[in-house]
C-alpha positions in Angstrom: -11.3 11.5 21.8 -12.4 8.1 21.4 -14.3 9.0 17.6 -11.4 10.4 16.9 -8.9 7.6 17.6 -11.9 5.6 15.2 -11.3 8.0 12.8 -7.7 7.9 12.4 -7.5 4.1 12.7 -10.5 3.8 10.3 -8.1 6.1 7.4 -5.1 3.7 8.7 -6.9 0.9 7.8 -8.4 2.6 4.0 -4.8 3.7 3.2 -3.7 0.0 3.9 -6.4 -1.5 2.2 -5.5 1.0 -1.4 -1.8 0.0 -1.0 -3.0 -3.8 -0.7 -5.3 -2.9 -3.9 -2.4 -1.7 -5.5 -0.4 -5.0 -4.5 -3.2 -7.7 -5.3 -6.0 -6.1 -7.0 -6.7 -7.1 -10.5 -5.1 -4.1 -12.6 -2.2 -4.3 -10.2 1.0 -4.1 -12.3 2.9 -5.6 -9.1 1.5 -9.0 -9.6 1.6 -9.5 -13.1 3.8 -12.8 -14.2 3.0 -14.0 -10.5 0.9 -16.4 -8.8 -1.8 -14.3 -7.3 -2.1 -14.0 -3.2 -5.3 -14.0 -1.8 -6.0 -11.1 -0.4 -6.1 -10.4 3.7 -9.6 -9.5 4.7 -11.6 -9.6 8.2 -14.9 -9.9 9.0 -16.1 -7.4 12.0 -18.9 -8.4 13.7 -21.4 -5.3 15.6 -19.7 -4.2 18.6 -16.3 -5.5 17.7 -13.4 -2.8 19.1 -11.8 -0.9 16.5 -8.3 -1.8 17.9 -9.1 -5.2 18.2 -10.0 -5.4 14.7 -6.9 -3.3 13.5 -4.5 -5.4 15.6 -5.8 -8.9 13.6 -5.8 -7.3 9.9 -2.2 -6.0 10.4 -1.0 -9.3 11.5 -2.8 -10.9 8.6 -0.8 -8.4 6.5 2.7 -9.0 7.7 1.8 -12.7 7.0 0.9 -12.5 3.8 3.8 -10.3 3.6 2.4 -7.1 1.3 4.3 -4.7 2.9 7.4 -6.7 1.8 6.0 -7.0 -1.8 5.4 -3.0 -2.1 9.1 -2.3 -0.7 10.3 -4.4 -3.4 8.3 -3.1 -6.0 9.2 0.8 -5.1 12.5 0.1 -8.0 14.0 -1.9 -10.4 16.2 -4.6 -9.3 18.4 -6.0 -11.9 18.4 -9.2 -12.3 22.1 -10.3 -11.1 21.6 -8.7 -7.9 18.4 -10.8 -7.5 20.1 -13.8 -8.1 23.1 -12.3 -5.7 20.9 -11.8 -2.7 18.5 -15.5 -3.2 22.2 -16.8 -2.6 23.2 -14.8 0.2 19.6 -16.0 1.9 20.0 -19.3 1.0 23.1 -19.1 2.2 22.0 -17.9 5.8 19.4 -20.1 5.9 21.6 -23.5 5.5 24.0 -21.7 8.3 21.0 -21.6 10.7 19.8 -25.1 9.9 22.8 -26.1 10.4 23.7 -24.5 13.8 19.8 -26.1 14.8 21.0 -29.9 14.6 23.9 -29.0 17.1 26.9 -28.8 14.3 27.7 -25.4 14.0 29.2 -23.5 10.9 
C-alpha cells in the first residue's frame, strides 16, 4: 500500500513538473514576451517522506502561481476584457485597503 501511495504521488509530482515545463521551460510558448519565473524546485534529502516533500513543492507552486498562469493560458483573452478585469481587481483591491484603515466604502 505504502509503494503504491509513492507511486502515485511520484506520477503526481512528474505530471506537475511537465505542466511547469510547459509553463517555464525554455521552448515554452506561455512565457514568451514575459519576464521569466524561476522555476519551483526542492531538494530531497535520503529518507525524506514522500508526503512531506509533495506538501512543500505544491506550496512552492501555488506561490509562484503556475497553476494560475496555465488556466489563463488554456484560451485567448482579448485584449479589452483584459483591461476590463485589471480594473475590476484594481478596483477590489482599493475597496479592501480602504475598508483596512477603518473608512469603509
Amino acid at each position: 500500500m505504502a509503494i503504491r501511495r509513492v507511486a502515485d504521488a511520484t506520477a503526481g509530482l512528474l505530471w506537475l513538473q511537465d505542466k511547469i515545463d510547459l509553463c517555464y521551460g525554455p521552448i515554452s510558448h506561455f512565457a514568451q514576451g514575459r519576464e521569466r519565473k524561476s522555476m519551483p524546485g526542492i531538494k530531497v534529502r535520503d529518507g525524506e517522506p514522500i508526503e512531506k516533500v509533495l506538501r512543500i513543492f505544491k506550496k512552492q507552486v501555488e506561490k509562484a502561481g503556475v497553476i494560475g498562469d496555465l488556466k489563463k493560458g488554456q484560451h485567448y483573452e482579448k485584449p479589452s476584457v483584459k483591461r476590463k478585469k485589471k480594473a475590476i481587481a484594481a478596483r477590489k483591491r482599493r475597496i479592501k485597503q480602504l475598508r483596512k484603515m477603518g473608512r469603509g466604502a
